[in-house]
FIZAMAR-545273 format. One line per field, with one value per residue (C-alpha): x, y, z. Coordinates in nm, 2 decimals. Example, Ala and Ser with C-alpha at 12.3 -4.5 7.8 and 13.67 -1.06 7.14 Angstrom:
! residues 2
east [1.23  1.37]
north [-0.45  -0.11]
up [0.78  0.71]
! end
This chain:
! residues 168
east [-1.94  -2.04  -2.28  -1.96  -1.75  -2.01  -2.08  -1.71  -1.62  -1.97  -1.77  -1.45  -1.60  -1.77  -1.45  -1.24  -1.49  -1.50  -1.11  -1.13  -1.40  -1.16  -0.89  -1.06  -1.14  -0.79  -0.69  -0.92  -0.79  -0.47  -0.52  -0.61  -0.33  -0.35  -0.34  -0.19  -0.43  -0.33  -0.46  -0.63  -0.95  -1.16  -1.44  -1.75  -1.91  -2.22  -2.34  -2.65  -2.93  -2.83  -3.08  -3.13  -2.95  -2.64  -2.63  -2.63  -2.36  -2.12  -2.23  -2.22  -2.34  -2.17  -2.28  -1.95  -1.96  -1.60  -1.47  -1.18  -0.92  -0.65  -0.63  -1.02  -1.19  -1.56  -1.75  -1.87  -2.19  -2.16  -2.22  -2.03  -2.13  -1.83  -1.80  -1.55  -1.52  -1.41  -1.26  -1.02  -0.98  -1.11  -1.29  -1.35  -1.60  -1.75  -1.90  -2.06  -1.95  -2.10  -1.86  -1.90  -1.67  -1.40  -1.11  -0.81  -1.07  -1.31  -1.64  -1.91  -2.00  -1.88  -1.87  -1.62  -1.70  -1.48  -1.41  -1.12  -1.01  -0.77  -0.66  -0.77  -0.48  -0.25  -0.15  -0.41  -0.16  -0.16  -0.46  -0.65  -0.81  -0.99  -1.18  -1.24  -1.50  -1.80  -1.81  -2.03  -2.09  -1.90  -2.13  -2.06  -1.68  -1.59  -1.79  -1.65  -1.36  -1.20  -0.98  -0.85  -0.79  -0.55  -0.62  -0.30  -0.37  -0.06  -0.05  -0.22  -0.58  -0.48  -0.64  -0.46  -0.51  -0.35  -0.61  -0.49  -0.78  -0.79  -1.07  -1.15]
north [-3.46  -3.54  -3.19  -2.99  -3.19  -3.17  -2.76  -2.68  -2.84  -2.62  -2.31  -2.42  -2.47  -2.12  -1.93  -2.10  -2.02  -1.66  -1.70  -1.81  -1.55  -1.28  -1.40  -1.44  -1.06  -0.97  -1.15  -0.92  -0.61  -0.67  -0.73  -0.37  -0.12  0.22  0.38  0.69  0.86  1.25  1.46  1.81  1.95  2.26  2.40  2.61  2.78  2.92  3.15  3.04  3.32  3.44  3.38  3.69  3.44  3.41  3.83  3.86  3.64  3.68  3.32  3.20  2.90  2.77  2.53  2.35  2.16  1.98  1.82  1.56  1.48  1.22  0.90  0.99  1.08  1.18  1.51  1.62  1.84  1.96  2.25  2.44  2.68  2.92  3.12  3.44  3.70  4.00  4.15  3.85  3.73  3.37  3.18  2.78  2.58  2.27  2.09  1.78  1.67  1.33  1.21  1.00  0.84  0.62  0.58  0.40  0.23  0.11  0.29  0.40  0.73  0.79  1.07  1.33  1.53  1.83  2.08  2.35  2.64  2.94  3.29  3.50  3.63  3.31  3.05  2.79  2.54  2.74  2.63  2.31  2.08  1.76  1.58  1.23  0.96  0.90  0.62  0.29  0.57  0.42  0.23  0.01  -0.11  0.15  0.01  0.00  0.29  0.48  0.74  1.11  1.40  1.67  1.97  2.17  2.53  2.69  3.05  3.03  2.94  2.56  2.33  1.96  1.68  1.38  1.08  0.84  0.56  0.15  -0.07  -0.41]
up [3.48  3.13  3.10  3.20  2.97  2.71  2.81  2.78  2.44  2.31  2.45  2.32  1.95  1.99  2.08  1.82  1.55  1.64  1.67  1.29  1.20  1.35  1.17  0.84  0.93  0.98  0.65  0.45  0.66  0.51  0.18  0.15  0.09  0.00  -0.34  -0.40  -0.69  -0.80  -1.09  -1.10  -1.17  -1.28  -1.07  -1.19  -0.76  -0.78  -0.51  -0.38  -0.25  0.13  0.39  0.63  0.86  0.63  0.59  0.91  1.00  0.70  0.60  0.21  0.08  -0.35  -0.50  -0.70  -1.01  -1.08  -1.37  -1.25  -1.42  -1.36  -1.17  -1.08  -1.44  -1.34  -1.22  -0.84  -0.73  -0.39  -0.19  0.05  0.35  0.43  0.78  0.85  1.12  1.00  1.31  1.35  0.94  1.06  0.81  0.75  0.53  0.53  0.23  0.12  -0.24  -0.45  -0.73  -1.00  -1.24  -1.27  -1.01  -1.15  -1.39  -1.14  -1.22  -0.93  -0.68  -0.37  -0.12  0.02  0.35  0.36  0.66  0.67  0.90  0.76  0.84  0.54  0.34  0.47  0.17  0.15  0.31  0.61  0.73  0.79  0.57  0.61  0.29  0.38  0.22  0.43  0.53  0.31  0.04  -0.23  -0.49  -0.82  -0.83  -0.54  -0.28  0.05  -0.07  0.23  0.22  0.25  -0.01  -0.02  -0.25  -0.35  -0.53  -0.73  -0.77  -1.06  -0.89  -1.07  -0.87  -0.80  -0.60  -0.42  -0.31  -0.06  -0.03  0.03  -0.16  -0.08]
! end
């Protein structure tokens, strides 16, 4: 009777511990809110040299070199790999872009996975677009960042931005 006793209460201490870890968990979870961020920046692409792969396939692969402005002060490297079809006016990218700088004065690097889909000739907010931080990439004061971009382009070609993202 006593080893059951004695069993049980060892149980009981391990699932309120884990009860307490959980919570403790929960707690930090939510503490963090999200921020909305927004400014614009100015983008140098650079064409890099098609494969035969690319030619044949109306592939292109830019390099991009941004300069940020805004709530997010910094500059991005990234490169991008753009797809079309001709016979339907398809096209999408994806792209993989570093940045480094300040956000809302917290300095560090972090990155942004993009992927987008669009009809050529339709406005660029006809389409879809999807630029989120990878996961555990954020370093220095943006460690542990998460969060989603929306790029807005006026007629103009001026590029802006809107940055919804949580840090611990």
């Amino acid at each position: 009777m006593r080893v059951r006793f004695r069993a049980a209460a060892a149980v009981t201490v391990v699932m309120m511990s884990l009860t307490l870890a959980m919570s403790v968990a929960a707690q930090k979870e939510m503490h963090m809110h999200m921020v909305h961020a927004k400014g614009s920046f100015d983008i140098k692409m650079t064409p890099a040299e098609p494969t035969d792969f690319e030619k044949a396939n109306d592939i292109t692969r830019v390099t991009s070199d941004k300069t940020w402005h805004g709530d997010f002060e910094g500059v991005s490297h990234g490169e991008m790999i753009t797809g079309s079809t001709a016979s339907t006016g398809s096209m999408a990218y994806v792209a993989i872009e570093r940045m480094t700088g300040k956000l809302n004065g917290r300095q560090g690097s972090f990155t942004f996975s993009h992927r987008a889909t669009m009809m050529k000739g339709d406005a660029p907010s006809a389409g879809e677009l999807s630029v989120t931080v990878v996961p555990n990439s954020g370093t220095g004061e943006l460690t542990g960042l998460t969060g989603s971009l929306i790029i807005h382009i006026d007629a103009q070609g001026k590029h802006t931005w809107t940055f919804d993202y949580s840090l611990p």
